[in-house]
C-alpha positions in Angstrom: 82.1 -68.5 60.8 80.8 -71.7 62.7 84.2 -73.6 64.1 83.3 -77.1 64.1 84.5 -79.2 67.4 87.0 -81.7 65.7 87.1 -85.1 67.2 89.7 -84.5 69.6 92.8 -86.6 69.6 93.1 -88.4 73.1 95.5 -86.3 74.8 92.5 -83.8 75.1 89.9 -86.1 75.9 88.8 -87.7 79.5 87.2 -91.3 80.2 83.5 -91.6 80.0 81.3 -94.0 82.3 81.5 -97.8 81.4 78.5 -99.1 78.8 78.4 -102.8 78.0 82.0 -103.0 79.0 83.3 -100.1 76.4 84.7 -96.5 77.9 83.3 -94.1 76.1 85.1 -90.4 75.6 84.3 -87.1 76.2 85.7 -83.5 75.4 87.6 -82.3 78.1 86.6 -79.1 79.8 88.3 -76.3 78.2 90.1 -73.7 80.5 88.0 -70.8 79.3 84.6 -71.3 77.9 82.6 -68.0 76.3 79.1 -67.2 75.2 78.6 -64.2 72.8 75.8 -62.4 72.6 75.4 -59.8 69.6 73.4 -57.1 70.0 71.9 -55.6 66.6 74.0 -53.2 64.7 76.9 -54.9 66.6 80.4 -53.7 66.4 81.8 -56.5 64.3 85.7 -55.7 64.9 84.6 -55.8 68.6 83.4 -59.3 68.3 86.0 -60.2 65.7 89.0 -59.3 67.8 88.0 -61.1 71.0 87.0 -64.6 69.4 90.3 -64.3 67.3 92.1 -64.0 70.4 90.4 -67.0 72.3 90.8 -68.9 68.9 94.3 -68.3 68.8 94.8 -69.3 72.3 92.8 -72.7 72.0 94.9 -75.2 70.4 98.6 -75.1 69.6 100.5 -73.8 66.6 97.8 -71.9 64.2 95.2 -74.9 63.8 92.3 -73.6 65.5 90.7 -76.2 67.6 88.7 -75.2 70.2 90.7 -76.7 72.8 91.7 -75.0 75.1 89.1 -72.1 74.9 85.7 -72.5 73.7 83.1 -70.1 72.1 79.7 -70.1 70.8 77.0 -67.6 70.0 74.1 -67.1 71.6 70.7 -65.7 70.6 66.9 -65.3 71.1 66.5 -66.8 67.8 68.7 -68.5 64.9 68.3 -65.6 62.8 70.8 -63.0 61.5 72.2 -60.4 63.3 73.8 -57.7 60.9 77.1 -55.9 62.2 77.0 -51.7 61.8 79.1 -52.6 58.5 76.2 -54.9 57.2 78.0 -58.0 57.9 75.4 -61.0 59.2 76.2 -63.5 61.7 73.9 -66.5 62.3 73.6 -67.4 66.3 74.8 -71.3 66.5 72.4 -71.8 69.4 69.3 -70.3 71.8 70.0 -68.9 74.9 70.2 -71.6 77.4 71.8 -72.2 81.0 74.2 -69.5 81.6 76.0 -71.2 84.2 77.7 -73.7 81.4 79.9 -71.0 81.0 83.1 -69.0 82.2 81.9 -65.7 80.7 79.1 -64.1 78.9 79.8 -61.8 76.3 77.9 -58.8 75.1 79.0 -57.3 72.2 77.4 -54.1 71.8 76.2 -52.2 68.6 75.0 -48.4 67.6 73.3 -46.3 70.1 70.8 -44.3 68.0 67.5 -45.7 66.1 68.6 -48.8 66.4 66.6 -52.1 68.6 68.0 -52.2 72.0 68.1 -55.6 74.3 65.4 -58.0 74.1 63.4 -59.2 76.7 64.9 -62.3 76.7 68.3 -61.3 76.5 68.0 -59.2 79.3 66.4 -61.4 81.5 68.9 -64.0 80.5 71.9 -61.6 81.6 70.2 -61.3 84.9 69.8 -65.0 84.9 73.6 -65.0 84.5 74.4 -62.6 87.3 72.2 -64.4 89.9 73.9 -67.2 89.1 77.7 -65.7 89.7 78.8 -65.7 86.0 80.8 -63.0 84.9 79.6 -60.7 82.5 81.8 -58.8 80.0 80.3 -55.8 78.0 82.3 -55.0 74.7 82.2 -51.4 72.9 78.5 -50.6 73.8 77.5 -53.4 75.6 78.7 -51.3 78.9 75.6 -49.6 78.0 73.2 -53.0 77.4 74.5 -54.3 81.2 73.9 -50.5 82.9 70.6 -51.1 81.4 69.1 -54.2 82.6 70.8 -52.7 86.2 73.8 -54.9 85.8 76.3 -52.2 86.6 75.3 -50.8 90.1 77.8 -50.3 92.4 80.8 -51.2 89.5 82.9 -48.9 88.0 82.3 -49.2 84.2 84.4 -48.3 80.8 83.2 -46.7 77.8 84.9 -45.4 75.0 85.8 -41.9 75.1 83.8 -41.0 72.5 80.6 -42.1 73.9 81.6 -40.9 77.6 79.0 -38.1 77.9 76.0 -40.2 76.6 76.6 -42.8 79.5 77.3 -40.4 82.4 74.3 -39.0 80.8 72.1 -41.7 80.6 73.5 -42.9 83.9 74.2 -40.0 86.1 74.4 -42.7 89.3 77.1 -44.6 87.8 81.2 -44.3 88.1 82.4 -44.6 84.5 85.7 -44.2 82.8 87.3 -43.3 79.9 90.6 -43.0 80.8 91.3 -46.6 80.4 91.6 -49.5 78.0 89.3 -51.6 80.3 88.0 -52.0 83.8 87.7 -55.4 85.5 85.3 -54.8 88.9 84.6 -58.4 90.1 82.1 -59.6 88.3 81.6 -57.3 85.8 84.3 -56.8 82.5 84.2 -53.7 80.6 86.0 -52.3 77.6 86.4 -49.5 75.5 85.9 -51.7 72.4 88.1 -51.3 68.8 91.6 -53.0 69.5 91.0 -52.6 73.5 88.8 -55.9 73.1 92.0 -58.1 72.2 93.9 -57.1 75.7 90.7 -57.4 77.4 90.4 -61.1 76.2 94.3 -62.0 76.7 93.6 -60.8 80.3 91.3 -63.3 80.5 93.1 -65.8 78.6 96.6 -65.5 80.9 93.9 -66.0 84.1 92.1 -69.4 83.0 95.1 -70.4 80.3 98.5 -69.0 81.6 100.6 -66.3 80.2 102.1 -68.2 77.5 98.6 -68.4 75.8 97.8 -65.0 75.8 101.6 -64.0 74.9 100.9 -66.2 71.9 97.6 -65.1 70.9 99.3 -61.7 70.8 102.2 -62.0 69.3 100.2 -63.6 66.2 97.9 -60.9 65.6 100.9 -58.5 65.5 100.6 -57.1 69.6 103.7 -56.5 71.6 102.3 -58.1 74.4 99.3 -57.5 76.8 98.6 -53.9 77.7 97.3 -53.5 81.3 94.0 -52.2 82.0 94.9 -49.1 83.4 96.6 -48.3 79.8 95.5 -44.7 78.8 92.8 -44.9 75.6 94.5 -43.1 72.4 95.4 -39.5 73.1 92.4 -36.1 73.0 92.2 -34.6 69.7 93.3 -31.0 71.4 95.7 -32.4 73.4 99.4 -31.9 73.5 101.5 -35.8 73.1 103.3 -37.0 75.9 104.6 -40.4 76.8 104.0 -40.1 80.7 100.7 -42.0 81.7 99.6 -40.3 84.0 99.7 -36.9 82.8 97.8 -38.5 79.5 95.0 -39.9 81.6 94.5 -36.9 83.5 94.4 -35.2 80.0 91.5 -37.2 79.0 89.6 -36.3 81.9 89.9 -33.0 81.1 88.7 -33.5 77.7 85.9 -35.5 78.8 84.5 -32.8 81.5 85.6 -29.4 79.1 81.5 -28.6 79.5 81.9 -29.2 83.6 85.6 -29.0 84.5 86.7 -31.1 87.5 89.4 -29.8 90.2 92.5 -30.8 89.6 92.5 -32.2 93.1 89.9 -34.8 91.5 91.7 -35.3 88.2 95.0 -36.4 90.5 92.6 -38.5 92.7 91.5 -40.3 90.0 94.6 -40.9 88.4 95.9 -42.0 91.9 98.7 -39.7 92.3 98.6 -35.8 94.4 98.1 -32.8 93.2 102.5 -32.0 93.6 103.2 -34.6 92.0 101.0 -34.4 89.2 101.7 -31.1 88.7 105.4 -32.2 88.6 104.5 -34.7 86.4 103.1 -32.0 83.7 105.7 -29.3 84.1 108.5 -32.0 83.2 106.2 -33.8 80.3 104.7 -30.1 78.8 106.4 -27.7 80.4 102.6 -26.6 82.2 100.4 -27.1 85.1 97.5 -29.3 84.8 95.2 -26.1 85.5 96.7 -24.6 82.2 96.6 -27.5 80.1 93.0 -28.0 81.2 92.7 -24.2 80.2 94.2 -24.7 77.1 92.0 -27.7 75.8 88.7 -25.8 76.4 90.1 -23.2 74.5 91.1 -25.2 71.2 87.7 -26.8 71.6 86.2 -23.6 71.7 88.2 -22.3 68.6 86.9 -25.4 66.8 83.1 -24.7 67.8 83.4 -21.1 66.6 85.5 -21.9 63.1 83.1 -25.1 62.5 79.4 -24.9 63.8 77.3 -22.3 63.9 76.9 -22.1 67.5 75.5 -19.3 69.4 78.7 -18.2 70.8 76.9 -17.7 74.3 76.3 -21.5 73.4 79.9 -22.2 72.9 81.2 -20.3 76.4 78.7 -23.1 78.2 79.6 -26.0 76.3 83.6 -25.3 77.3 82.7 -24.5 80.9 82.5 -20.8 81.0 79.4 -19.2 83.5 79.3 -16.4 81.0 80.4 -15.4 77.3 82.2 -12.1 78.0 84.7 -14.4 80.1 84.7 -16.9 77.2 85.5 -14.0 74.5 88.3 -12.4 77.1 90.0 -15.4 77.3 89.5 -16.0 73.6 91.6 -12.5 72.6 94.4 -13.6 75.3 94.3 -17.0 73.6 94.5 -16.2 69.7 95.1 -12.6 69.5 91.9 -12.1 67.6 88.2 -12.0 68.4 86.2 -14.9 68.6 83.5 -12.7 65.9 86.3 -12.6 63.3 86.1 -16.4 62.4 82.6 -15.7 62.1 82.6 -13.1 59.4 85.5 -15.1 57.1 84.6 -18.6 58.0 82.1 -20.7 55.2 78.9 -20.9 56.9 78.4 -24.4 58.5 75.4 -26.5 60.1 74.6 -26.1 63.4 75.0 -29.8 63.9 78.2 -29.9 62.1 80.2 -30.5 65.1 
């Protein structure tokens, strides 16, 4: 996976100093230059997806010079690093001088009993930081940068999926979910998967122009570049709807069922008010956010009782009910049945199940 820098034809190539009377001739300095760093276990269609978008956007028609954009990857050592799938990537070259570059790139890997960070790789992202270069985190390397204290004061995305671990792990932090990615000055985040692609045509159209990015695109099969406040994939409970806002409030539903928020802070977040979000539901679902939050923590709640073996006293917390009579009540008016009746036909599950 090492692309080799062709000698360059002279159209992208500048005049060198004068040696015994001959010019000599340099590379040109590409409009977007990238180091990637990949932490163990890394999420290889993370990494894959944003250095296929750069590459795409480097030269013209499909020959994949590194032109335009340039890459390389970084790492303590030249040694393997093996993707979450197995796959191994060799680093082309040690960490060096950060500032030779437009962006440093952390592509992050799997959370649990796996090495974290390095030493050396964090102090080299701090190295980075001091020195003004923009750091992008892709897929879990939101959490590597909140880690070495890169993130303070920055709003920061995660995927869905791992929401509650961050704002667990970093309770002082404003993170989101509700969004493909979050640019905050210095700091690029993204919720990794296919998000990484518009998060790297974003920075493409910026250094390269909107034709590049358009192109990049439109060869790997994408419409066209999805802005950053694009809603992640719908909430497994939740209804579908086309309007935007109404799905990003849904997700922040979904992502506080344990704690709900107000709706007054759902529609702050989503930057509308709380009329015209409520509008906004009654014409997408034909509800008001307050009983489509409702709804959700119910459905989750069916699935905890029909799948885990929860306590259902458990179960009432975990979808943001103070007490389990309230949590069975609104059960009955929910489903017609008792909670206790999935019990006694369900097959017995693991507690962890879920």
């Amino acid at each position: 996976m090492h692309f080799q820098v062709d000698d360059a034809p002279s159209a992208h190539l500048q005049q060198g100093p004068q040696l015994d009377g001959r010019a000599t001739r340099k590379p040109a300095r590409p409009a977007l230059s990238v180091g990637f760093v990949l932490m163990p276990d890394f999420t290889l269609l993370a990494f894959s997806g944003f250095v296929d978008a750069l590459r795409l956007a480097a030269d013209v028609g499909d020959r994949s010079r590194p032109i335009h954009c340039r890459w390389t990857l970084l790492g303590e050592e030249l040694r393997p690093v093996s993707a979450s799938n197995g796959v191994q990537i060799t680093p082309w070259e040690r960490l060096g001088d950060p500032a030779r570059f437009d962006y440093i790139v952390v592509v992050g890997g799997l959370l649990h009993g796996n090495p974290t960070a390095s030493p050396a790789v964090v102090a080299y992202l701090q190295l980075a930081a001091t020195q003004g270069v923009p750091l992008v985190g892709l897929c879990t390397g939101s959490f590597v940068l909140a880690r070495a204290g890169l993130m303070d004061g920055r709003r920061c995305c995660v995927s869905w999926f791992h929401h509650r671990e961050f704002a667990h792990e970093f309770p002082q932090l404003a993170v989101e979910s509700h969004e493909l990615f979050v640019v905050d000055r210095d700091r690029l985040t993204c919720a990794g998967g296919t998000s990484v692609v518009h998060l790297a045509a974003h920075l493409i159209e910026r250094h390269c122009g909107k034709a590049a990015a358009s192109k990049s695109l439109r060869i790997m099969l994408e419409e066209g570049a999805l802005p950053a406040r694009t809603p992640q994939p719908l909430p497994s409970f939740a209804e579908a709807t086309s309007d935007q806002r109404v799905r990003q409030a849904m997700w922040l539903m979904e992502q506080h069922l344990h704690e709900p928020l107000p709706i007054s802070e759902i529609a702050r977040r989503v930057n509308t008010s709380v009329r015209h979000l409520e509008r906004r539901f009654q014409r997408a679902l034909g509800i008001s956010p307050h009983d489509c939050a409702t709804q959700l923590r119910m459905r989750h709640g069916h699935w905890l009782v029909e799948n885990t073996q929860l306590q259902i006293t458990q179960i009432a917390l975990e979808c943001g009910f103070n007490d389990c009579a309230n949590f069975s009540r609104r059960f009955r008016d929910a489903y017609g049945y008792p909670a206790s009746s999935l019990r006694r036909t369900a097959v017995p599950r693991r507690a962890d199940a879920h």
